[in-house]
Every structure is written in structure tokens, then in C-alpha cells.
C-alpha positions in Angstrom: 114.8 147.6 170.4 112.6 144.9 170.1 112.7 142.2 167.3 110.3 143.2 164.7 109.2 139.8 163.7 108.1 137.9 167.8 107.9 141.6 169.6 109.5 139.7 172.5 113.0 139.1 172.1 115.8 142.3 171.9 116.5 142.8 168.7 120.5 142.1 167.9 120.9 142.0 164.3 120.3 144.4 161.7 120.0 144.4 158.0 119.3 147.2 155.4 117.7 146.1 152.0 119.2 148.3 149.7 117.6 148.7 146.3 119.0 151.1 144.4 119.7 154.9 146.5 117.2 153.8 149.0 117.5 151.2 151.6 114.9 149.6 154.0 116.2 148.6 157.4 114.6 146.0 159.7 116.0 144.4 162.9 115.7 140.7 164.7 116.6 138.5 167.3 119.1 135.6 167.0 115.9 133.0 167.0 113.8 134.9 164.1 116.6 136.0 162.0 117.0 132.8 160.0 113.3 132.2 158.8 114.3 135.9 157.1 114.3 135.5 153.3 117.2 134.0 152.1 118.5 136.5 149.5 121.2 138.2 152.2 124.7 138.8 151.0 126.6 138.5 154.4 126.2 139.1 158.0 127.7 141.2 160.5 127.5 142.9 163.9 126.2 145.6 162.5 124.2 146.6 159.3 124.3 143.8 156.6 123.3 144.8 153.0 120.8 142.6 150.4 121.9 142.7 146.6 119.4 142.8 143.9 119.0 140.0 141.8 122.3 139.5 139.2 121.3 140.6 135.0 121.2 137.8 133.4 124.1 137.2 131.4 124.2 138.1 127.6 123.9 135.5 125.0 127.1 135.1 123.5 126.3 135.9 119.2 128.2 133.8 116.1 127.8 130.7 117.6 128.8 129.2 114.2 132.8 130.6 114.6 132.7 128.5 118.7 135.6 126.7 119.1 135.9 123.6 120.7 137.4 125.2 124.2 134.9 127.8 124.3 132.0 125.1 124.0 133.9 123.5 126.8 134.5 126.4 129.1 130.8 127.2 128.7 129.8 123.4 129.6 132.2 124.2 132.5 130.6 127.3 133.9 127.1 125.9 133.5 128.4 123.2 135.4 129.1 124.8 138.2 127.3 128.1 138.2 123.4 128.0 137.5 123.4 131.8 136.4 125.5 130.5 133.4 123.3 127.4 132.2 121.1 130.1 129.9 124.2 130.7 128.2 125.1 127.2 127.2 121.5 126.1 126.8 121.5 128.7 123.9 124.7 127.6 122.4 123.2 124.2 122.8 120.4 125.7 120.8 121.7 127.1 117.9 124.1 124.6 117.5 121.2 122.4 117.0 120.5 124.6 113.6 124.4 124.2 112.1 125.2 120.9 110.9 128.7 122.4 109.8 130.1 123.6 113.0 128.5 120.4 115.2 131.3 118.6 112.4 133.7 120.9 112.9 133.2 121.0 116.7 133.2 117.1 116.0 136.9 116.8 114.1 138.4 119.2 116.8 136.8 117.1 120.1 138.2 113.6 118.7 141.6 114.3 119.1 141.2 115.7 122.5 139.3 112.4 123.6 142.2 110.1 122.2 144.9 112.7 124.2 142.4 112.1 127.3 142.9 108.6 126.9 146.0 108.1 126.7 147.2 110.5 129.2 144.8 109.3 132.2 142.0 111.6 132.0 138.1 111.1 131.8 137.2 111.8 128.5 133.0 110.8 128.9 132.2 114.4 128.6 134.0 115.1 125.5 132.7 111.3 124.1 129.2 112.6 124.5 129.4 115.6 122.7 131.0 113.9 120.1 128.7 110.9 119.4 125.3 113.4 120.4 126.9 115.6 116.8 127.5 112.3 114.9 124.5 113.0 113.4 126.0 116.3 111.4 128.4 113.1 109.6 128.2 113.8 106.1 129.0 110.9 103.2 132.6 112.7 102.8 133.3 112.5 106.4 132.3 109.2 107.6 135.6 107.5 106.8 137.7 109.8 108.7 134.9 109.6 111.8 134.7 106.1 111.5 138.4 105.6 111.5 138.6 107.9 114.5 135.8 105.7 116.4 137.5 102.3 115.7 140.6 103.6 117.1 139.3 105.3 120.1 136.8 102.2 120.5 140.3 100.1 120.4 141.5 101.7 123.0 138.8 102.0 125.6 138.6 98.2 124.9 142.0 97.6 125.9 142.2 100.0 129.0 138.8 98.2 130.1 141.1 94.5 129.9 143.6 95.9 131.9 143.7 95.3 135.5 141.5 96.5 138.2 144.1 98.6 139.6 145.2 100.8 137.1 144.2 104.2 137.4 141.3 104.4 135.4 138.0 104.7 136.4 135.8 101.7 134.4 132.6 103.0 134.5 133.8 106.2 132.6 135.7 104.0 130.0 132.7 101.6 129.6 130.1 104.1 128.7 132.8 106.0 126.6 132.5 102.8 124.4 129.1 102.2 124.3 128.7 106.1 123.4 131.2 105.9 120.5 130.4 102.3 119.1 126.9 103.9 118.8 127.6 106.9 116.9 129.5 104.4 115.2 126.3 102.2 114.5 124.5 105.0 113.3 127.1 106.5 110.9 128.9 103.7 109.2 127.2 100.1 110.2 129.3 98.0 107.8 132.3 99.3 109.9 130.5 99.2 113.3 129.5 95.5 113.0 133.6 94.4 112.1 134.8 96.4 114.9 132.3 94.8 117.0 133.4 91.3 115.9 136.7 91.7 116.2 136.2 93.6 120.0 134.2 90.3 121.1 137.1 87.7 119.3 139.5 89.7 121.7 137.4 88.4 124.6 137.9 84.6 123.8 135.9 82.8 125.6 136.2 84.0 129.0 133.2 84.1 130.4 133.9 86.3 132.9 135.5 89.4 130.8 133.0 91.6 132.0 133.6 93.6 128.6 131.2 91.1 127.3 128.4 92.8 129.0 129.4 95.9 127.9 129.2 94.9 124.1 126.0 93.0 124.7 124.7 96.5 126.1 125.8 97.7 123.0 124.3 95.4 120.9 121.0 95.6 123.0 121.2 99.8 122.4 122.2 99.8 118.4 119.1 97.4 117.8 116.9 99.7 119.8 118.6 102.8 118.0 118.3 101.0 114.3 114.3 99.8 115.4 113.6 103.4 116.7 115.2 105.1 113.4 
């Protein structure tokens, strides 16, 4: 059998295109075989079968009762799998319409984040969550977010002065600050601009802490953010 695609070359591998009960079956040689459309499942010897295109997923409903490890096992599945990225776009969504559970969601990742840094892990992901919902802040709430930001602030601060060997990855801690001393700015700026004097007294004057230049960017971004807003 000749392959169906040159008409020179024996045909040696087989497919079937199965949609459904009925299935379409073409054959070609080792040279035209991979300019074949790409949807195939597997090859063999002998036959090799095509799937149909997956359903999309259904849109999970009640996004207002997520919890925290639900919105972070979606982010995790989008992540890594496209065909679950509608999913978390459309939590992403609606969450954008509920003020209440982007706080809620807000109270429950801060505590995670300070667990993450203490115990070694990269906590960026969970930081911009957090400061991307400071917005939802209400008057009662700021004090307990702010105090939640000074301390976490605090502590990326002092990881950041530690030395270069410890086994911490600085560009995560750095933008972890900047992400949180600008939800920070934007919620309470009273208690942004002490914890920002009292993170650049800890400096001294050594020139070379390169945590200066992170609290310059800082400064730079909160002008731009209080300018823009």
C-alpha cells in the first residue's frame, strides 16, 4: 500500500480517526507522517486512534463561598493545564464583583504568606493575590491589614539583610515587599510612610544595602500609584 499523501513511498503507518461509531482510516510513510495534523493520541505499529476535542470544563457556581485553597488549587491547575485557565479566569471574574469574599479571601491568604515566610517557601504568588484584593479594604479593616503588612513587610526586610547564601531566593522576597508596601500605600498611607521610614533607618548608611534600591522602587511605584489614582 502506497502512502496516501507522496503516492511513492510504502505506506507503514496507520491511523483511524474515530469520531463518534465511525472512524476514517488513512495510511503514510515514515517521511509524510509527521506533517499529519497534530491532534493524534498515540502511535503504534498498528492502527492509532484520534480523540475529539476535550468539553470544556464547567464553570464551577457560588464563587462567593471559595475558599482560600480552592482559589489556589484552581491558580494551580491553570497553571499547568491550559484546558483549566477558563475556569480560573471566571473565578477571577466574579470575584471581581464581591468585595466581601476578595476580604475574606484576603484575611485567610495573610496568614499563609507569613507561614511561607518563615518556613522557607516562596510566598510571591499568595503576596499578589493579596495586595491585587487590597482594594476590597474597608475602614473597619484597615488596621488589622495594615498591621498584617508592617509585619510581613518586617520580615521580608530582614530576610532580604541576611546573607547571600541563605536559602532564599531575593528576587521573590524583593517584589514580595514592593507588592505589599504598595497595597500598604494605598490602604493606610499614614502607616505606609512610618514603616517606610523606619525600613530605610534600618539601612544606615550603607550605601551598598541593595534594599535601598528596593525602597526607592517603591517609592518611585506609590508616587506613580497615588499620581495615577
Amino acid at each position: 500500500m502506497l502512502c496516501e499523501q507522496c503516492q511513492s513511498q510504502e505506506a507503514t503507518i496507520h491511523l483511524a480517526l474515530v469520531v463518534g461509531e465511525s472512524d476514517t482510516r488513512h495510511s503514510f510513510c515514515e517521511g509524510c507522517y509527521p506533517s499529519t495534523e497534530p491532534g493524534r493520541k498515540h502511535l503504534t505499529a498498528g492502527w492509532t486512534s484520534y480523540e475529539q476535542p476535550p468539553k470544556p470544563l464547567p464553570l464551577p457556581a457560588q464563587i462567593e463561598l471559595i475558599t482560600v485553597s480552592g482559589y489556589l488549587d484552581a491558580a494551580a491547575k491553570a497553571r499547568i493545564n491550559g484546558a483549566d485557565k477558563p475556569v480560573f479566569d471566571h473565578i477571577n471574574s466574579q470575584l471581581e464583583k464581591m468585595p466581601q469574599t476578595q476580604r475574606r479571601l484576603v484575611f485567610e491568604l495573610l496568614p499563609l504568606i507569613w507561614r511561607s515566610l518563615e518556613s522557607g517557601d516562596d510566598a510571591m504568588e499568595l503576596v499578589i493575590f493579596t495586595a491585587r484584593w487590597s482594594r476590597s479594604i474597608t475602614s473597619h479593616a484597615v488596621a488589622e491589614y495594615a498591621s498584617w503588612v508592617e509585619k510581613i513587610s518586617f520580615r521580608c526586610f530582614e530576610l532580604l539583610g541576611q546573607r547571600s547564601d541563605a536559602p532564599r531566593d531575593p528576587f521573590m522576597l524583593s517584589m514580595s515587599l514592593c507588592w505589599m508596601l504598595r497595597s500598604l500605600s494605598r490602604v493606610d498611607r499614614d502607616r505606609f510612610a512610618n514603616v517606610f521610614k523606619s525600613l530605610k533607618m534600618q539601612c544606615g548608611d550603607a550605601n551598598h544595602d541593595t534594599r535601598l534600591e528596593i525602597l526607592a522602587s517603591v517609592e518611585d511605584s506609590t508616587e506613580r500609584d497615588s499620581d495615577a489614582g
